[in-house]
Each structure stands twice: as C-alpha cells, then as structure tokens.
N, C-alpha and C positions, 0 to 999 in steps of 0.2 A: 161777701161771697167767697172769695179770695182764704180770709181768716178761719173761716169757717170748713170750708174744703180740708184746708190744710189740719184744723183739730181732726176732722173725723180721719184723715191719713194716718196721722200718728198716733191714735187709739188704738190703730188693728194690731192685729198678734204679728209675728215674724211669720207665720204661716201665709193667712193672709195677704201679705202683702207679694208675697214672692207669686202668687195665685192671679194676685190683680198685674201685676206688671209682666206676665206673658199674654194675661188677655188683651193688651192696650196695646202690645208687640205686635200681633196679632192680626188683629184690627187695621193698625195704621197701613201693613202690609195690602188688604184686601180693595180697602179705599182709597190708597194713594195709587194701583195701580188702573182700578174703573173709574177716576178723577183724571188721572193723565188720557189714556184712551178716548173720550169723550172729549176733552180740548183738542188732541191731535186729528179728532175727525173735523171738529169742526173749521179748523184752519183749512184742513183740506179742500172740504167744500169751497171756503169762501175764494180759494186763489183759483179751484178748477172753474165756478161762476165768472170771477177777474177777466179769465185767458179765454171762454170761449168768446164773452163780449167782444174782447179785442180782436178776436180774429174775425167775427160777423162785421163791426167799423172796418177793417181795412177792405176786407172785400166788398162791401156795398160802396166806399168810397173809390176803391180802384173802378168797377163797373160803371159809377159814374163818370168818370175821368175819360174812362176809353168809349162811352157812348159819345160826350162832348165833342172828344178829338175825329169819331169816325164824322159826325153830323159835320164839323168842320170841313175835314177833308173831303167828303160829297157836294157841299156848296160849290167850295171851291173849283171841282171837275163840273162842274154844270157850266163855267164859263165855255172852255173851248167845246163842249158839246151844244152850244144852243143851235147849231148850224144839221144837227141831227133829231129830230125831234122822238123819233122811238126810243134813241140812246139818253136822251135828255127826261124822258120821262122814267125811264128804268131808273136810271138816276135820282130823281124827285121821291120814286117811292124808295129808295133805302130811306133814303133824308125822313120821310115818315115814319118808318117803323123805327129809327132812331130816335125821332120825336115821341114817340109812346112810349119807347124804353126809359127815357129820360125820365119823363112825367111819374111813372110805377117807381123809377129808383128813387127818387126825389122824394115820393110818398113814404115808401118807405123810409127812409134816411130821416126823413123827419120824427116816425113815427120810434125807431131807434132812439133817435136824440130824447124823446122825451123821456125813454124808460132809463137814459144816464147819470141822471142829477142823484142817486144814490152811491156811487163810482167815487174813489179816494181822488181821480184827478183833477177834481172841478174848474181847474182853470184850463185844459184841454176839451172837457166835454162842453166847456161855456161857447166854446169856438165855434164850433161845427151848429148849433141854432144861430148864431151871431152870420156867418156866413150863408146859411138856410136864409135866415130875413132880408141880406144882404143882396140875392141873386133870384129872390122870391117870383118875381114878376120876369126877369130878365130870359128866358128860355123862352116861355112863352111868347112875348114882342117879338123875340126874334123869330120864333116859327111862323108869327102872322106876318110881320112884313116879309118876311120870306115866299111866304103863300101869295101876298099882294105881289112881286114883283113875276114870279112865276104866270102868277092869272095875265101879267102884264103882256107878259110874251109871249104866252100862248093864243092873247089877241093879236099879234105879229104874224103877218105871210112870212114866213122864216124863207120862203123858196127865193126871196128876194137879198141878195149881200149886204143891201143897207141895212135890210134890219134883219139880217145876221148881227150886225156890227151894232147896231143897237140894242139887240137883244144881249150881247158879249155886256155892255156899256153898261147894262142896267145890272149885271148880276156885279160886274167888278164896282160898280160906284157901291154897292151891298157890301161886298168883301170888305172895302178899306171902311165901310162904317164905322160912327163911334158906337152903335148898337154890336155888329160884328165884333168889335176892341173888347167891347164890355161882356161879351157871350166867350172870347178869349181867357178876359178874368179870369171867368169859375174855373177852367183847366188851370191857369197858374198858381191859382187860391188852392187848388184839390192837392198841389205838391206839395206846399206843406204841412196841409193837414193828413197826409196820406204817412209824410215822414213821422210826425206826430205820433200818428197811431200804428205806425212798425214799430216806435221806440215803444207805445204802449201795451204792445203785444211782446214784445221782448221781454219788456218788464215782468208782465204778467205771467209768461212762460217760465222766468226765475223764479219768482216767489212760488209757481205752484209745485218747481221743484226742491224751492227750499221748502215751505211747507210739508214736503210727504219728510224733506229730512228730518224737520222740526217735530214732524209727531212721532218719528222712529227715535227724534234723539228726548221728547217728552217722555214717551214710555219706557226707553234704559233707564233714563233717570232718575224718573217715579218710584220703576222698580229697584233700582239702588238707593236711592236716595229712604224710601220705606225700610228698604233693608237693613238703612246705617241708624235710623233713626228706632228700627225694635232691636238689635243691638245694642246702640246706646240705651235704649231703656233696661235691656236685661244688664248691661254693666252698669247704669246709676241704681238698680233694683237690690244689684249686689252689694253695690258699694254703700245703699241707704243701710244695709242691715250690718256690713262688716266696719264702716266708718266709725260709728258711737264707740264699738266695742275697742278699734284700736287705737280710737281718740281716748278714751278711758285707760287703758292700759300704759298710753305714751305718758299719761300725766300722771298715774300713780309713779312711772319711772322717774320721772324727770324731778319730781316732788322729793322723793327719796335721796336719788343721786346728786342734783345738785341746791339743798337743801332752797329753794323756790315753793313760802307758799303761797304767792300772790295767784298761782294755777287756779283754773278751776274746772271742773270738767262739764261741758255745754251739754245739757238737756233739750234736746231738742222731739224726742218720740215719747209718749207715755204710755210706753210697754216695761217690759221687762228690765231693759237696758237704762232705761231713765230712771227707773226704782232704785237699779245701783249706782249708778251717776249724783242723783242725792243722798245718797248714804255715803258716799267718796269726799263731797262738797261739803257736808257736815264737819266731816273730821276734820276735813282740814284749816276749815272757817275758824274757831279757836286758836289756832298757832298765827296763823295772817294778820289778828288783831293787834298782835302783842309787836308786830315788826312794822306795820303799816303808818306809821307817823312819821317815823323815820326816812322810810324808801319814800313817800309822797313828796317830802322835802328834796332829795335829790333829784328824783325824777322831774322835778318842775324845775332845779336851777340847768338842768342837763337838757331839757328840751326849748326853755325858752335862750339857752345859748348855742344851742343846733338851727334855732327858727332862724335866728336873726341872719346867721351866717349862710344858711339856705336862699333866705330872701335877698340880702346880698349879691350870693353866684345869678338868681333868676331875672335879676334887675339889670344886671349887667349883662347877661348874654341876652334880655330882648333887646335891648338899646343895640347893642350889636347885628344880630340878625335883623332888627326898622331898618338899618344903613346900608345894608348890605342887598337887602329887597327895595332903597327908595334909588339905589344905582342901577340894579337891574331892570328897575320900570321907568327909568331916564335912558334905557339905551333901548328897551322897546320899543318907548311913545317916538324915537328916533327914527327908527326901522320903520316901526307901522306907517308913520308920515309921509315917509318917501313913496313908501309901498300905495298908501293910499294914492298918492298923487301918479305913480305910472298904472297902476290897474286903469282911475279915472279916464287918464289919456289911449288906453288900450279901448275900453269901451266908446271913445268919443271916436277915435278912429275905425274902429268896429263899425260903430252907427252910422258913420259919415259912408263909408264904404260899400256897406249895404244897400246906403237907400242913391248913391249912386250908379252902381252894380243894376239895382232895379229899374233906374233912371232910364239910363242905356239901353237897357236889355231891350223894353216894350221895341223902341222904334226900330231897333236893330234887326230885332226878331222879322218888325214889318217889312223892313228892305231884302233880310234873307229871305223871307217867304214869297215875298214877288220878284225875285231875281229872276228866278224860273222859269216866271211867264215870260218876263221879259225877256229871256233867251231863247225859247220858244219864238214869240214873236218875229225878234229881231234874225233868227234864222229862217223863219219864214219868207217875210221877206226880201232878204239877201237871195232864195232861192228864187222867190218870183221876179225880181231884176236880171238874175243869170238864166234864166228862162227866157223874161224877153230882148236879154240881148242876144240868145241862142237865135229865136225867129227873128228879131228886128236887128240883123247885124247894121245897118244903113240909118239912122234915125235924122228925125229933121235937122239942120243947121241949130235951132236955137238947143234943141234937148242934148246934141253933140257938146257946146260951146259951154250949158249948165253942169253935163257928165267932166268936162274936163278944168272945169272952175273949180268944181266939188271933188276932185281928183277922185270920183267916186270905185276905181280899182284899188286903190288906199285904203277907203273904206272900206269896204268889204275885207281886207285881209285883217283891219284895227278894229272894227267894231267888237267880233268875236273875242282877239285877245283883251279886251278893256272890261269886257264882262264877266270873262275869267277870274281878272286882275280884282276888279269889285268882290267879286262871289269869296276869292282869297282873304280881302280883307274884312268883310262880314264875319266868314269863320273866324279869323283873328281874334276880331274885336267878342265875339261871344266865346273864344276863350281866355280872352281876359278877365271880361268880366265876371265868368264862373270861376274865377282862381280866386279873383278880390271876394269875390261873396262865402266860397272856400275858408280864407283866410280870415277874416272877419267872424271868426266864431268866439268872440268876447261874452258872450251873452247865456253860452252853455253851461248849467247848472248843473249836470251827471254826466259822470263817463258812458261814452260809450266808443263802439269799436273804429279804428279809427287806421286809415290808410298813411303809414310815416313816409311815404316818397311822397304824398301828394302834399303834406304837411311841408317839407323841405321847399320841393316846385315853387309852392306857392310864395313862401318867404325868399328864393331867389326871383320870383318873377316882381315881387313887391320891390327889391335892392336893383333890380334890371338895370336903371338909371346912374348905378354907381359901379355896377361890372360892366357897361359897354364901352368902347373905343373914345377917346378924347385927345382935341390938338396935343395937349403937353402930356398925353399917356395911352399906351397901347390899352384895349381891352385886358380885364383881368381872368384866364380862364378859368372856368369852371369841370373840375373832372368830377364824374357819376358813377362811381361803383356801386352801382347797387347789386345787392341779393333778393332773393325770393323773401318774403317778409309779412307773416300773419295781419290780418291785422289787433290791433293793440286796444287794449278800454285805456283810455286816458282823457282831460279835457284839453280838447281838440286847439281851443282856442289859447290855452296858457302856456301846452306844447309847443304853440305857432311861434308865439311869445320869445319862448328859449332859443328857440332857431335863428329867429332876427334876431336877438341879442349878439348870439356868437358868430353868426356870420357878418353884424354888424362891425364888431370887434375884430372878424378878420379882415374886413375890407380897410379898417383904418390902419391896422397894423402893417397893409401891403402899400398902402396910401404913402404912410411915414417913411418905409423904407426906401421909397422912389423920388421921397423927393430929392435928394442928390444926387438922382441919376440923370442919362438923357433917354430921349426917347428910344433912340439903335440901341444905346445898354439894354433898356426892358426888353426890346425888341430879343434881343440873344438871351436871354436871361427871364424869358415872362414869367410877371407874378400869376400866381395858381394859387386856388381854392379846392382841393380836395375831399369828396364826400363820401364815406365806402358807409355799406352796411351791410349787416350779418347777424346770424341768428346764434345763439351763444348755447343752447338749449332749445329745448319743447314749452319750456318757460320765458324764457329773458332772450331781449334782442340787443344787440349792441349797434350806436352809431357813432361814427368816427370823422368831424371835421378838421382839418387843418391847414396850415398856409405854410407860405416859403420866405414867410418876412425876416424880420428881424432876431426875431424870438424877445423871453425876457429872461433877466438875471433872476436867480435862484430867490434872493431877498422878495422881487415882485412876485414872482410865480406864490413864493408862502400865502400871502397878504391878497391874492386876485380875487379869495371870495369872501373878503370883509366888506362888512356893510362902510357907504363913504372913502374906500381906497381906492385913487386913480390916480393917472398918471397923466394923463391930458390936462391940458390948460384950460383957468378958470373961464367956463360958461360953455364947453364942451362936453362935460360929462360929468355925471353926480354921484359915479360910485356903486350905483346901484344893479346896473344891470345883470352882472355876473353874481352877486348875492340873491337877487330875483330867479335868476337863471334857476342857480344851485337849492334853492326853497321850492320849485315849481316842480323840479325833476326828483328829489329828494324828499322833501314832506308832503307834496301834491300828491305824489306818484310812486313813492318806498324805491325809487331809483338811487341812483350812483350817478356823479359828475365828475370826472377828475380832467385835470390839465395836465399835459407834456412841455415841457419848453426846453428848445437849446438854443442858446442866445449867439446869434449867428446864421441861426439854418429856418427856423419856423417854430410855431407852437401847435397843439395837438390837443383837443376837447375830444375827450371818451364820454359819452351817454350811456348807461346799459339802463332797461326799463324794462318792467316784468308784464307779460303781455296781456296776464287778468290782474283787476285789483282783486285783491279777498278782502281787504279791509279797507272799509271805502272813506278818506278823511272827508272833513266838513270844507265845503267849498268857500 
C-alpha cells in the first residue's frame, strides 16, 4: 500500500503536487483543531461528574456524623432529667426525630455507595459499603433497647426519689453499654472516612481545574501544533520539488570539479526531473567503469582498517562505562538498604502508635465524658451535706464522731480539686494521644496540606523524654519562634521523619557537650534547642533549628550528608539519618537542607520548602 501510494506521488507533474500539499495543509489545520475541542470537553465533564460526587459523599457523610453525635448527646441528657417527666419526654422526642434522620441518611448513603464502583478510587469507595455492613443493624438495636428502657421508666412513679435514682440507673447502666461503645464507633469510623472524602473532594476540585486547563492547553496546542505541521508540509512540498533539482546540479558540480565519477544522481520522482537525472546517470556511467576496480580495491583495504580500529575504541569504552555503572549500582543497592530498613521502622513505629493512640483514646474518651456527671453529682451532693449541716448544726453523737473520723470538712474542700486534677489529666492524656496519631503519619501516600508547627510539636513531644530535667542534667530548653505560616503540601509523615532526625542529632550533640560539665555549669550555661520559622515568600517557607553545643569542624560539616558518615560510636548510629533527612526535604519535596557549624558555639540546620508541589515525585 505503502509502495504504491508513493509511485502514484511521484508520477504527478510539479503542478500538482504543490496543489495537493496545500490541500493536506489544510485539512490537518481544520481537524486537528475540532479533534482537540472534543477531548477538551470531554475531560471536562468527566472531572466536573468526579467533584460534584465528592462533594454530595462528604455532605451526606458529615450529616451522618452530626445526627449520631446529637442522638448521643440527648440520651445522655435524659439521665439527670428523668426526675422531670415533661422535660424527659421533650427529650425522647428529639432522640426520635434523630432516629428517622439517621434511618433516611443511611438509606440514602447506601444508595450513593452503590452508584461509586464506576469512581477512579475504588479503594476509598470500597470503604464506606464495608462500614454500611459493618453498622448495618447497629443504630437500629440501639434505638430499640433505647425505646425498651424509656418504656422501663415510664412504668416508674418517678414522683418517688427511689426511682428517680432508678430511673437515672437504667439510662446510665445504657450510656456505659457495649451497645452504646459500638453506636460510638460509627461517629469515630465517620472521621476517617469524612477525612477521606475532603481529601477526595480536594482531589477532585484539582483535576477539574486542571482539566478546564488541559483543554485550553489541548486546543493552543492542536491549533499550533496543526499549524507547524501545514507549514512543515508546505516546506517538505517545496523542498520535494527544489531537492532533486539542487541534488542534480550539486552532482553535476562536483563530478566536474573534482573529477568523482562514482556520483550518481538519485531518482527518486518520475516527472520531469527524473527524465534528466537519467540522462545525467548515463553520461556518466561510462567514465565510472573504466576507474571502478581500482577505487573498490582501496575502499575495501581503507574500510576494513577503520572497522577494526572503530571496534576497538567501542569495546573499550563499553568495558569502561559496565564498571563505572556496576560501582554506581554497588553504592545504591547500599543507600537503598539502609533506606529500606529506616522507612520499615518508620512504618512499624507508625503502626504501633496508632493503634496505640486508638487503644487509649476509647477508654479515655469514656472517663472524659463522665467526668461531668461525676462532678455534677459530686457537687450535688457536697451541697446537700452543707444544707444539712446548715439545719442540723447538732447531729447525734455517732454521725458527729463518723463526720470527724472522715475529716469530712477536708473533704468537701479535696473532693472538688481531685476532680479538677482528673478532668486536667484526661485532657492531657487525649492530647497526647492526638500528637502520637498526628505523628504517626507513615502510611500517607500524597501530599497534602499540612500544618509545619504541628509537625515540629509533635516530634518534640515524641523526644519529651530526652528534653526534660534528669539527676546528672538540667532540662534542655526548647525556644519557639514561630511565624504565621501557610500551610504547606508535603508528606506529612516523611517531613515528621526529618524533624526527629535533626532534633535528634541536636539532643545528642547537647548531650556530648555536658558530659564534662557539672550540673550548676549547665545550670549557668543551659543547653537550648532553638526553632524559628518564617516565610521566605508567597512561595517558600524557611525553618531554622539549632543548638548551643559543641558544633563541628569544617572536615565533618563537609561529609554530614553522606550516606554511612558518623561520628558516634559503633552501634549508635548508621550514618543515615541526615542523608534521609537531606533525600526527604530535597527529592521528596524540591526543598533545600543546608548546615551552619562553628565548632565551639553550636550548629544550625536551614530547611527552606516550597509551599505547593507542582511537580509531584513518586512516593
């Protein structure tokens, strides 16, 4: 087809052809521009379809989340109303029309899920039926035993304080249920799938504004790209008609001047041009015969002693270039090894953290949320004793002799602050745990936006242990300059990574310098960990760690982000950390890492990191 195409080309006249190669110019212009337009819409569609999904999942799944927490929080107030029965049933009916909301969201949400299995994320929309089957029945059980303990107590003469207190008895022993815990779930389950599908609506929000770019930058292109290509047709159109003629003309020159007849001139059209081409070929075919034994002879002893000496040079330089690439995949397989074995322990501490973090959290959550009653209560109470010691200043001999055994004025001033003191360490403990679960983000797969002070936080709250106060050394301080500070697309968890690396590295660096000191030295003299940050632009932020240690000589500073260079003694450290660092900030993230040292005064770790990727490497 191919052969044949190409004879009927080169039969047509020069007229011709210059006719046919504005009409293909043409052409490709008209087509290449309604080709691109027609893709560019169709991206369109498909990302503005993507975004509106995502935004109907997060709002069906937020309305879920906030019906569960109100039903929550109305059971819960049903306790100290059961002594009110109007208040108690007002009550019962929100609990119901939350119960029906539920039911409709749920319907619907299923009915969602089903139309998702077409959606690029399938391991996010696998989720949400996974947790649909998971909680299936669970909402339900709990509205009926719900219903069963309300019917319980509305067979109660509530006018009586026993079964006030019985009535309290039955909703609280409900409250701390494992049915209640398991109706908690679905609200702590909805977090992450609610996070989920922000990040999926983010996504989707991108693409459908790279999209509209994608079809503005399809149809420039089309139309250039058409453009460059009927130009190049009108200059190969030209060049087909003006080539032959000054290929023919070069060779009759060259033929003459330098008396060369082994020329020959290429036929390649059979028009006009080719008719003298072999009339050119002829002539000269005759004189070529009478020299061509000769020149065959040399040309063959002249090329089979250029071959050898060619294959030669290429035999040598690949033997060179194998040794030079089996060194350079001997210091990879090095790097990558290391690398492999701290990411493994990043994610094994990840994991462990997490599902410790989660561990905690449940029962903690349980103590923080009946702290309340309990302080209720227990001020309760406290006020009904100072009541009746008001009327009963006198009381009998034995209830005197119990009140002053139980030093029960003590009481009453300690009860309060011990509840306090509890309620203090609850918060604590669930801000711990939300730092570890923070920190623990090993497991993230794309960038996304990302708070750098809370990234910091969390990596000194992780080191806490080796900055607080000890017999043989003061605490190490911590100064916090921070600035205002966007937040940043980066992975959350590789960033964390860098942080504890270098703050790790300054805690020993401050470590080494005290051990010759004494205690009152540090004392007059404490080591400090310094953290400033600032914004460098509308682009790029800069942070800046450093310490007051020792520093390092110029030699070590060179060498501190080679992969395998340390300075610590064997079984303390593998070299790696600060080459990790300088990989994570630098090719993770197209950042900058450099070091300051003066050996004497302290060292100085510069981060600068650009606050969006634009070009996103492979994780």
């Amino acid at each position: 087809m191919h052969h044949k195409l190409g004879q009927r080309l080169s039969s047509l006249r020069v007229g011709q052809k210059i006719g046919l190669g504005y009409a293909l110019a043409l052409g490709i212009v008209v087509s290449g521009t309604i080709a691109s337009s027609g893709v560019g819409h169709h991206y369109q569609q498909q990302a503005e379809e993507r975004e509106e999904h995502a935004r109907n999942e997060v709002e069906l799944l937020h309305r879920l989340q906030s019906r569960v927490l109100q039903t929550r929080t109305h059971q819960q107030q049903l306790i100290p109303l059961a002594q009110y029965p109007e208040k108690f049933q007002d009550e019962y009916g929100h609990l119901l029309r939350h119960k029906t909301e539920i039911q409709e969201i749920w319907t619907d949400l299923k009915a969602f899920a089903a139309k998702s299995h077409t959606l690029h994320d399938q391991a996010h929309h696998e989720e949400i039926p996974a947790f649909l089957q998971t909680y299936e029945r669970t909402a339900q059980r709990y509205s009926q035993e719900l219903e069963r303990r309300v019917q319980q107590i509305r067979n109660l003469n509530l006018a009586l304080p026993s079964n006030v207190e019985q009535a309290q008895a039955v909703m609280l022993e409900f409250t701390n249920s494992d049915l209640a815990l398991e109706f908690d779930g679905i609200s702590d389950n909805l977090v992450g799938l609610i996070d989920e599908s922000y990040q999926e609506f983010e996504i989707a929000k991108r693409s459908h504004e790279q999209a509209n770019e994608v079809a503005e930058k399809i149809v420039v292109a089309s139309i250039g790209l058409s453009v460059a290509i009927a130009l190049l047709l009108a200059v190969l159109t030209s060049r087909a008609i003006a080539r032959p003629i000054t290929a023919l003309t070069n060779i009759a020159r060259r033929s003459t001047e330098e008396s060369n007849f082994n020329l020959r001139a290429t036929v390649e059209q059979d028009d006009e041009i080719g008719t003298l081409a072999n009339a050119f070929n002829q002539l000269i075919h005759s004189v070529q015969q009478l020299l061509q034994q000769q020149q065959t002879a040399n040309e063959q002893l002249e090329t089979y002693s250029q071959t050898l000496e060619s294959k030669v040079e290429e035999r040598t330089q690949e033997l060179n270039d194998k040794n030079t690439q089996l060194q350079q995949l001997l210091e990879e397989l090095q790097r990558t090894q290391v690398q492999m074995v701290q990411s493994e322990k990043m994610s094994a501490l990840g994991q462990m953290v997490a599902g410790i973090a989660h561990e905690i959290n449940n029962p903690v959550n349980f103590i923080h949320g009946n702290l309340t009653h309990v302080r209720e209560y227990t001020h309760n109470l406290l006020d009904f004793v100072h009541l009746y010691q008001k009327y009963y200043p006198a009381p009998v001999p034995e209830i005197q002799a119990e009140a002053e055994e139980l030093d029960i004025e003590f009481v009453q001033a300690d009860l309060p602050k011990m509840l306090d003191s509890m309620k203090m360490g609850t918060d604590r403990i669930r801000q711990i745990v939300l730092s570890l679960r923070n920190f623990s983000r090993t497991d993230e797969a794309d960038f996304k936006a990302f708070d750098i002070h809370e990234g910091i936080d969390n990596s000194l709250l992780i080191l806490q242990h080796r900055l607080k106060d000890r017999p043989e050394c003061p605490a190490i301080q911590v100064v916090r300059d921070y600035s205002s500070l966007p937040p940043v697309e980066c992975y959350p968890g590789q960033l964390n990574q860098a942080f504890m690396n270098i703050l790790a590295n300054a805690i020993d660096a401050l470590d080494e310098a005290n051990v010759n000191r004494t205690y009152q030295e540090i004392q007059e003299n404490p080591s400090q960990i310094t953290i400033r940050t600032s914004t460098i632009d509308s682009k790029w932020i800069r942070i800046e760690i450093s310490d007051n240690g020792m520093g390092m000589p110029e030699s070590v500073q060179k060498r501190i982000f080679e992969p395998f260079f340390t300075t610590k003694s064997v079984g303390k450290g593998t070299g790696m950390g600060m080459p990790i660092s300088y990989q994570i900030v630098t090719e993770k993230h197209g950042g900058k890492l450099d070091c300051f040292s003066i050996l004497g005064k302290g060292t100085e770790f510069i981060i600068q990191i650009p606050v969006q990727q634009h070009v996103r490497a492979t994780a």
